[in-house]
C-alpha positions as a Markdown table, in Angstrom:
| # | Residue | x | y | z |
|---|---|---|---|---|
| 1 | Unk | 0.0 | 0.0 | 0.0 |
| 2 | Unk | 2.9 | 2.3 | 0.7 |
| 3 | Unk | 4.7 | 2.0 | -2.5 |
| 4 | Unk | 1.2 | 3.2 | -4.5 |
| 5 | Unk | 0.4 | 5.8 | -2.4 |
| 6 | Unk | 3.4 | 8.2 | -4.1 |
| 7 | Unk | 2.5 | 7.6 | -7.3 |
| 8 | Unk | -1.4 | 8.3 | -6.6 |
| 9 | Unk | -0.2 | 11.6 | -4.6 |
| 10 | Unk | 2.4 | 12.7 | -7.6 |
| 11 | Unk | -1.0 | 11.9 | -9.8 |
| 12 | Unk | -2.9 | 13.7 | -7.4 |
| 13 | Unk | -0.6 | 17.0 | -7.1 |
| 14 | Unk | -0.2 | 17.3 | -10.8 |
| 15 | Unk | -4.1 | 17.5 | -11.4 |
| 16 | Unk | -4.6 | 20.0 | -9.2 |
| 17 | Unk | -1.4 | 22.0 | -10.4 |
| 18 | Unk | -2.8 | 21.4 | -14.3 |
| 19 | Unk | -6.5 | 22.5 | -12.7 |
| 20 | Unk | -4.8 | 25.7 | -11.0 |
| 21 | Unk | -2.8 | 26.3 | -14.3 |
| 22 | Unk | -4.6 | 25.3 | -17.1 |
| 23 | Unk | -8.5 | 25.7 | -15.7 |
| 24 | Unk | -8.4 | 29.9 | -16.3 |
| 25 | Unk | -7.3 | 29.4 | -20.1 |
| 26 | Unk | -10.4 | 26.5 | -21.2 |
| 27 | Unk | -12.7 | 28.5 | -19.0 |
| 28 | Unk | -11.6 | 31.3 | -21.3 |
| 29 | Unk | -11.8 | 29.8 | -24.1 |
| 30 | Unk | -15.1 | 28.4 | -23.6 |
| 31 | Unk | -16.6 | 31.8 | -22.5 |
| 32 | Unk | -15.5 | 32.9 | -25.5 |
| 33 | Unk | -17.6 | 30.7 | -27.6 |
| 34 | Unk | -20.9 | 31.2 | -26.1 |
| 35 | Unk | -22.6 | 34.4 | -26.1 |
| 36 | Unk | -23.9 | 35.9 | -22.6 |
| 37 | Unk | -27.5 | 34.5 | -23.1 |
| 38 | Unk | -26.3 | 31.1 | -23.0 |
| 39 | Unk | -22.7 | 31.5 | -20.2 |
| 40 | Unk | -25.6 | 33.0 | -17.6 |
| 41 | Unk | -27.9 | 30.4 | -18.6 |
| 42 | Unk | -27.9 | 27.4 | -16.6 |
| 43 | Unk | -30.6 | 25.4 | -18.9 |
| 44 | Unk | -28.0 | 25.8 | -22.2 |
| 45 | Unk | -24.3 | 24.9 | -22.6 |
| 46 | Unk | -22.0 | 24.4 | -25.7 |
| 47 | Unk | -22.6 | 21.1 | -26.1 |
| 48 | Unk | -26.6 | 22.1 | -26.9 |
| 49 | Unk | -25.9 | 25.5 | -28.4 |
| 50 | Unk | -22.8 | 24.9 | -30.4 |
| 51 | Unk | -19.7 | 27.0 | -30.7 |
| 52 | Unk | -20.1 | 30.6 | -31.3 |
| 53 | Unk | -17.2 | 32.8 | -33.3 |
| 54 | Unk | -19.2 | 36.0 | -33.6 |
| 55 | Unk | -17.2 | 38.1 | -30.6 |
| 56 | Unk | -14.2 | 36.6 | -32.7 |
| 57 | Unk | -15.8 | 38.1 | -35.7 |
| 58 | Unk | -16.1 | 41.1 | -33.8 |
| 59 | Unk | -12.8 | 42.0 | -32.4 |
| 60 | Unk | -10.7 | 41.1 | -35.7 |
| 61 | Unk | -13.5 | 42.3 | -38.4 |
| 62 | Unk | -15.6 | 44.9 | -35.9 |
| 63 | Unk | -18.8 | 43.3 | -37.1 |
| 64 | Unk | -21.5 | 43.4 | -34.8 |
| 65 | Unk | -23.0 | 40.4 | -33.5 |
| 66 | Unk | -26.3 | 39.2 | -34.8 |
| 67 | Unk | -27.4 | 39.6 | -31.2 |
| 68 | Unk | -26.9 | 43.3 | -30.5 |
| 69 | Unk | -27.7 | 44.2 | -33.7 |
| 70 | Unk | -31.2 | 44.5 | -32.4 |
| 71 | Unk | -32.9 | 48.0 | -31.7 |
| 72 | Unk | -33.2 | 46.7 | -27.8 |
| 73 | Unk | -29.7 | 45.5 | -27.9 |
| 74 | Unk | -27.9 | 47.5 | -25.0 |
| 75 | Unk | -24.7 | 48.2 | -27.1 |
| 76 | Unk | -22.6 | 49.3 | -24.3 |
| 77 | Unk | -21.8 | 46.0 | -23.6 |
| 78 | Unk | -19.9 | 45.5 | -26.7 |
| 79 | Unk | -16.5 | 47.6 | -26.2 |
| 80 | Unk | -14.6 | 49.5 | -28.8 |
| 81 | Unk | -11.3 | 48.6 | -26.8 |
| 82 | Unk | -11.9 | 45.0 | -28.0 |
| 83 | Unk | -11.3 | 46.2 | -31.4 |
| 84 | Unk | -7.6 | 47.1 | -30.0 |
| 85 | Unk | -6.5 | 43.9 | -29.3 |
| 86 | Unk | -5.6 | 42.4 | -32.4 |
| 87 | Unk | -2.8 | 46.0 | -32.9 |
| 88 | Unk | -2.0 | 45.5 | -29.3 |
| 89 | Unk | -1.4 | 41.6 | -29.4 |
| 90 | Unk | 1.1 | 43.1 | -32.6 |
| 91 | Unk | 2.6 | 45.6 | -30.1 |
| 92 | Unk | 3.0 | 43.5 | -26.9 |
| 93 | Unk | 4.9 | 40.4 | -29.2 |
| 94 | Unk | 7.2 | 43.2 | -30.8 |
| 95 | Unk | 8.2 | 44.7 | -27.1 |
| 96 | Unk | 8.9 | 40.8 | -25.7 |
| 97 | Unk | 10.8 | 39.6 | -28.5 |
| 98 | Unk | 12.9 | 42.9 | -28.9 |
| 99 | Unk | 13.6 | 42.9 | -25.0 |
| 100 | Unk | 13.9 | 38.9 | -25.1 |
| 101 | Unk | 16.7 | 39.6 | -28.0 |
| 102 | Unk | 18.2 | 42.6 | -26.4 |
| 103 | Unk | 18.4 | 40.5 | -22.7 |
| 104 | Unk | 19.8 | 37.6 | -24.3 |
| 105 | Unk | 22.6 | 39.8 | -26.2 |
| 106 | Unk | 23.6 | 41.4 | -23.3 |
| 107 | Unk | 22.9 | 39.3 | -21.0 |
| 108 | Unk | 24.6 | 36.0 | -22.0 |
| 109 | Unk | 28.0 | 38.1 | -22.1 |
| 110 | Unk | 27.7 | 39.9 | -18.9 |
| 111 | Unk | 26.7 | 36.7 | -17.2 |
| 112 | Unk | 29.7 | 34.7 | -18.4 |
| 113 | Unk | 31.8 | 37.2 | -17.6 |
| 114 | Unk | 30.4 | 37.7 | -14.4 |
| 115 | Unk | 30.9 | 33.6 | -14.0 |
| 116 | Unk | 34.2 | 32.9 | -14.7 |
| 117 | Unk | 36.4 | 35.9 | -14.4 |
| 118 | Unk | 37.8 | 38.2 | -12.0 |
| 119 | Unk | 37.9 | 42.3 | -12.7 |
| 120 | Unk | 38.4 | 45.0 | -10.6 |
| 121 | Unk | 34.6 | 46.0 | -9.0 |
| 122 | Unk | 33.0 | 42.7 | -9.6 |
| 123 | Unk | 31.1 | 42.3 | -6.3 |
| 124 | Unk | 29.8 | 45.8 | -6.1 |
| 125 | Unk | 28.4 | 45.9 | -9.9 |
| 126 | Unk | 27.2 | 42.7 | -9.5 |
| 127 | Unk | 25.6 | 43.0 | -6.5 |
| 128 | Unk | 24.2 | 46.4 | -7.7 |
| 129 | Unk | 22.8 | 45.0 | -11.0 |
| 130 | Unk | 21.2 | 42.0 | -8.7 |
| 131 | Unk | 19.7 | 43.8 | -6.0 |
| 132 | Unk | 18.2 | 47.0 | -8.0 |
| 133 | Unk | 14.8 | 45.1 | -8.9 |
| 134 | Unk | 14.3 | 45.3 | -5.0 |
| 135 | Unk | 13.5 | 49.3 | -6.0 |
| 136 | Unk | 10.1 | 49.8 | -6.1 |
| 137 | Unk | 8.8 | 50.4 | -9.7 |
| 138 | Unk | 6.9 | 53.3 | -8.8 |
| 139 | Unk | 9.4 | 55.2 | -6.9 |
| 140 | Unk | 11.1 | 54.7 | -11.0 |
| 141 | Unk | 8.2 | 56.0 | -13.1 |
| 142 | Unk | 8.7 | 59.6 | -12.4 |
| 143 | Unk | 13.0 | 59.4 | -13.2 |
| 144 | Unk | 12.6 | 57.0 | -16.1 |
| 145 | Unk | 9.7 | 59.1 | -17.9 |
| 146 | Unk | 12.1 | 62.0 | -17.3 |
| 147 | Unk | 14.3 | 60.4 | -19.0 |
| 148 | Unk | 12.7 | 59.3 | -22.0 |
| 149 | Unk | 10.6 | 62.9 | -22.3 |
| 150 | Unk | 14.3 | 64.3 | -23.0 |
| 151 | Unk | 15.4 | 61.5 | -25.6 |
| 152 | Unk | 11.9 | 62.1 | -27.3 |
| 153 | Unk | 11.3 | 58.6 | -26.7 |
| 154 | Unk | 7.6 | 58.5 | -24.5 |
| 155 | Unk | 5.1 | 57.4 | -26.7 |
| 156 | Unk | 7.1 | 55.4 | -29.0 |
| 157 | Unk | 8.5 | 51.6 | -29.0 |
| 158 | Unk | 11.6 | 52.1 | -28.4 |
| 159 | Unk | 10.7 | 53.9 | -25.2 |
| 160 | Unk | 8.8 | 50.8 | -24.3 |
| 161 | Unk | 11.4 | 48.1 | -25.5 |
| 162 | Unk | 14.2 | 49.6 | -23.7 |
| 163 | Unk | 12.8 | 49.9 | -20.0 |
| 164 | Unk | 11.2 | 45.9 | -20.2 |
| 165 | Unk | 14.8 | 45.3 | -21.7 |
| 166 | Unk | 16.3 | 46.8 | -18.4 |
| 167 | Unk | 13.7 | 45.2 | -16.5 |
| 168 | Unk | 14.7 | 42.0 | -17.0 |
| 169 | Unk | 18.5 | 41.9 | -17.6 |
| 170 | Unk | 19.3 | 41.9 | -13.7 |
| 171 | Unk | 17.4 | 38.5 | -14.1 |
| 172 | Unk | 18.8 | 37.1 | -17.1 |
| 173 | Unk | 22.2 | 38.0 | -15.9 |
| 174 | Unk | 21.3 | 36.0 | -12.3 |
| 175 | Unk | 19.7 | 33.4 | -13.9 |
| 176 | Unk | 22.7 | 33.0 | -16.8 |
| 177 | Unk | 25.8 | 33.4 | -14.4 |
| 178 | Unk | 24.7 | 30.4 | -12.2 |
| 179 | Unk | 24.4 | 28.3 | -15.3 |
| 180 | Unk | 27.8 | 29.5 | -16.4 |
| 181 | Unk | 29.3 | 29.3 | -13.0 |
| 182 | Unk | 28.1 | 25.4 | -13.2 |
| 183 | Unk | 30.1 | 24.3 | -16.2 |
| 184 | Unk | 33.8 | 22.7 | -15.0 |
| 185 | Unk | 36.5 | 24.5 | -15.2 |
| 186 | Unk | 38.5 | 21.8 | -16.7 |
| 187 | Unk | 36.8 | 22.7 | -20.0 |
| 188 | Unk | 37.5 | 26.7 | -20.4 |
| 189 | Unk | 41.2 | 25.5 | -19.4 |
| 190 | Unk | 41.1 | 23.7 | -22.4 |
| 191 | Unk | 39.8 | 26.4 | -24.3 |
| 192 | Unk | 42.4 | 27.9 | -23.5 |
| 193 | Unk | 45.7 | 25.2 | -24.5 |
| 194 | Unk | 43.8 | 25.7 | -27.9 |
| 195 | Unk | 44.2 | 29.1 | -27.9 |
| 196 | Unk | 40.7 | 30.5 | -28.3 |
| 197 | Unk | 40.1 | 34.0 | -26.6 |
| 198 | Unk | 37.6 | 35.2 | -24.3 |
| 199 | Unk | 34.9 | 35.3 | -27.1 |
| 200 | Unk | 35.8 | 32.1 | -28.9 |
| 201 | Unk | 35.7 | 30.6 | -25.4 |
| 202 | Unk | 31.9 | 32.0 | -25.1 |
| 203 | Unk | 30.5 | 31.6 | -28.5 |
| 204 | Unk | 31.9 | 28.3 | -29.0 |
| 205 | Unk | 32.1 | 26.7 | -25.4 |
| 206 | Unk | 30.0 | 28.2 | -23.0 |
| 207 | Unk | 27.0 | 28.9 | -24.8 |
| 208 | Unk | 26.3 | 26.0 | -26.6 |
| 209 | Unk | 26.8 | 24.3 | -22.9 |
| 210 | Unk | 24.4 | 26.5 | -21.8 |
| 211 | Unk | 21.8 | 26.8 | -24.7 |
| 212 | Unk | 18.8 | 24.8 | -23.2 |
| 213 | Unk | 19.3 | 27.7 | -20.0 |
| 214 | Unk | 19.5 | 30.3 | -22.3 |
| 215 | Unk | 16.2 | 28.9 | -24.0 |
| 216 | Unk | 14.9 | 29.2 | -20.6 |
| 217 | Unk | 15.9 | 32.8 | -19.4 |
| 218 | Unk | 14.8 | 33.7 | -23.3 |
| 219 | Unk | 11.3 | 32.8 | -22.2 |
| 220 | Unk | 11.3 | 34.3 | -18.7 |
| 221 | Unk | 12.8 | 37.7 | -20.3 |
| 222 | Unk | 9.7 | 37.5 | -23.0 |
| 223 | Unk | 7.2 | 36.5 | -20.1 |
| 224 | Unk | 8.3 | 39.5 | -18.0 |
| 225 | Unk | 8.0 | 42.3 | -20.8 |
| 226 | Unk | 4.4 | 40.6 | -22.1 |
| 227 | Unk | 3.2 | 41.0 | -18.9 |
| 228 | Unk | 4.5 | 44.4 | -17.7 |
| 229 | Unk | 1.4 | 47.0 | -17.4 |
| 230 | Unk | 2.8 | 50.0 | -15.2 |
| 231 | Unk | 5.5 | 51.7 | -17.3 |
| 232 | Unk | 3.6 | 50.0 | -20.5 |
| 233 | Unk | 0.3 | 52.4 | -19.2 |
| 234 | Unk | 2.4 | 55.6 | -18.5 |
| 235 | Unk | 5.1 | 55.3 | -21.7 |
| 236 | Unk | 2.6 | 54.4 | -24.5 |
| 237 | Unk | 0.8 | 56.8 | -26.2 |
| 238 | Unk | -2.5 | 56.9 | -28.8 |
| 239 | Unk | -3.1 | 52.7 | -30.1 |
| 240 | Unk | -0.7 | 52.5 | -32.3 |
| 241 | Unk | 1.9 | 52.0 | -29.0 |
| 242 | Unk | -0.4 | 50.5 | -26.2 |
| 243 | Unk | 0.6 | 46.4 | -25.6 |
| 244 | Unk | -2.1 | 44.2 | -24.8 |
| 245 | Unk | -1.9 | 44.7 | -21.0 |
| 246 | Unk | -3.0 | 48.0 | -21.4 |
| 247 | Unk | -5.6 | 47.5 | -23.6 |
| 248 | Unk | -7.7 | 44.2 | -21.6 |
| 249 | Unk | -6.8 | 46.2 | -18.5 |
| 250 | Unk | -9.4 | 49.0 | -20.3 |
| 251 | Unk | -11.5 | 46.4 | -21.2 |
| 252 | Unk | -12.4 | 44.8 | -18.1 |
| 253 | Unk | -12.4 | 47.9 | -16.5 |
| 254 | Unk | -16.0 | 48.5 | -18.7 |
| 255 | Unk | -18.6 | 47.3 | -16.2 |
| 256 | Unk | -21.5 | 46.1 | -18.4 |
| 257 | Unk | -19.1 | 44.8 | -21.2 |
| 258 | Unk | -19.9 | 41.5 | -22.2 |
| 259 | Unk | -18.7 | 38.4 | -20.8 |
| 260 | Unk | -18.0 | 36.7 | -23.7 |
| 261 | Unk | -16.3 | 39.7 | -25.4 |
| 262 | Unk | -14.0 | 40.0 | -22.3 |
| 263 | Unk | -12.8 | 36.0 | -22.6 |
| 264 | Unk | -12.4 | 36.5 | -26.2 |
| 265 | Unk | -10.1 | 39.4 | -25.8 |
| 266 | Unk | -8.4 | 37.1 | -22.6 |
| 267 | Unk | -8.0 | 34.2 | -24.8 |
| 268 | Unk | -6.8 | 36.0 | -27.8 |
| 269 | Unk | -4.2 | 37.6 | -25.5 |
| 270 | Unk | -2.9 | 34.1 | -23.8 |
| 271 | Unk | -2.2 | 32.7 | -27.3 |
| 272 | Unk | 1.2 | 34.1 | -27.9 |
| 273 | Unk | 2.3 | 33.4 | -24.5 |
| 274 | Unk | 0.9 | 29.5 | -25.1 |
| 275 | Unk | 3.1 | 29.4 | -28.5 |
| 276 | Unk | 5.8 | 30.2 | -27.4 |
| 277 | Unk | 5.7 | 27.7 | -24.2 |
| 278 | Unk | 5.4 | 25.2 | -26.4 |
| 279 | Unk | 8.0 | 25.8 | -28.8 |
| 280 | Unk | 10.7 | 27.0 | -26.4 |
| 281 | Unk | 9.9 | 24.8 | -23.3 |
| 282 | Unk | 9.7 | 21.5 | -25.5 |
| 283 | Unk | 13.5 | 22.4 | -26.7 |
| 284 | Unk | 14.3 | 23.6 | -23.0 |
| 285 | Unk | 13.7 | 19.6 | -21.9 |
| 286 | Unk | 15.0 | 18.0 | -24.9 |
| 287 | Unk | 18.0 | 19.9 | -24.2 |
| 288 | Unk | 18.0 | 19.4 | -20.5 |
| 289 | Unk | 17.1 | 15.2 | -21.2 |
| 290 | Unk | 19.8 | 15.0 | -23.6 |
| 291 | Unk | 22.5 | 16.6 | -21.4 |
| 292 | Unk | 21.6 | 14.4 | -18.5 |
| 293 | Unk | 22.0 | 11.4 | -20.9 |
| 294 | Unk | 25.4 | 12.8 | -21.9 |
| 295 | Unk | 26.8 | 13.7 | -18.5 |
């Protein structure tokens, strides 16, 4: 009995971890294929109703549904800042990739160097670089739009890209250094005998080593900068700047907007994230599976 009662607890903790984690995306996506007469209905479901695409239709197209197309229909339920979301979606993947690539450039470097050699000042930068996320983000907003104001850089994506960039680095360049830090010695000695210099010895050595972690902070860097809604609010400007955060923070912020309106816009805004879990993580393991093999 006590050898199946781990498996039936691991079983047991990963339901309710996929039921935590996975549970607000299908109850998204299922509010998003019913219209509000049926969601609020207890007597109809899907399964009776079918799936309906019309708040789809809506957000990508700005189509009215069929249903509030009547003279009684009360329109204010149907949101104009759902029209936003597809531009945002375009504006919020253009800020996380840029500051993904931007971390990972930077990052990668600083965090090998940080790892493995020994320069005057080491401690206090990196301690510095490590411990300034601790600053509140609002005690920030006032010095950083400042700052911007006087590049000419508020209201535009560059603005944007470069704070979630800096954002995130002190975190890449934790994340990467510990990675780096991990990999023997015995093998940058090596590098060494064969004469490769201090890039070589990254580009050819290190980060191949380290790929499947790079992967991973990658992700983490993209997740932080998707996500980010306070200096996203105050440093974007008309639509053609505001990320997704933004915009389904307007959205649900409409009181009688519809309920199915709202999960299509939350379901539309989860895909990108989804993709690229997918994608990345799935290399992430392979790479993690393979080295274990290896070593």
């Amino acid at each position: 009995m006590a050898g199946r009662l781990h498996p039936i607890l691991t079983v047991a903790f990963a339901a309710l971890i996929l039921l935590f984690t996975g549970g607000p995306v299908l109850l998204s996506l299922y509010g998003s294929l019913v219209p509000d007469r049926i969601l609020l209905s207890p007597d109809k479901s899907i399964i009776t109703e079918g799936p309906n695409f019309e708040t789809y239709r809506y957000v990508f197209t700005g189509q009215l549904p069929e249903s509030y197309q009547q003279e009684s229909a009360n329109r204010a339920m149907i949101s104009d800042a759902a029209r936003q979301v597809p531009r945002a979606l375009v504006n919020s993947s253009i800020y996380a990739l840029a500051a993904m690539v931007l971390n990972l450039i930077l990052g990668a470097p600083a965090a090998f160097v940080f790892a493995r050699y020994v320069f005057p000042g080491k401690k206090i930068s990196f301690m510095y670089l490590i411990l300034s996320p601790l600053v509140p983000a609002v005690a920030l907003v006032t010095p950083i739009y400042m700052m911007l104001q006087f590049l000419g850089l508020v209201g535009t994506q560059l603005g944007i890209i470069l704070v979630h960039t800096a954002k995130a680095l002190p975190f890449t360049v934790l994340i990467l250094s510990v990675f780096f830090r991990k990999i023997p010695a015995e093998i940058f000695e090596a590098a060494v005998l064969d004469h490769c210099s201090r890039f070589q010895t990254f580009w050819r050595i290190a980060l191949p080593l380290a790929l499947p972690s790079v992967a991973a902070t990658g992700l983490f860097a993209f997740m932080i900068s998707y996500s980010e809604y306070m200096f996203a609010m105050i440093l974007s400007g008309d639509t053609r700047t505001r990320p997704v955060s933004v915009v389904m923070t307007a959205l649900a912020r409409n009181t009688d907007v519809s309920w199915s309106l709202l999960n299509t816009g939350i379901f539309i805004a989860i895909v990108p994230t989804l993709v690229l879990v997918v994608f990345v993580w799935r290399f992430v393991v392979e790479g993690l599976l393979s080295g274990a093999v290896k070593g």
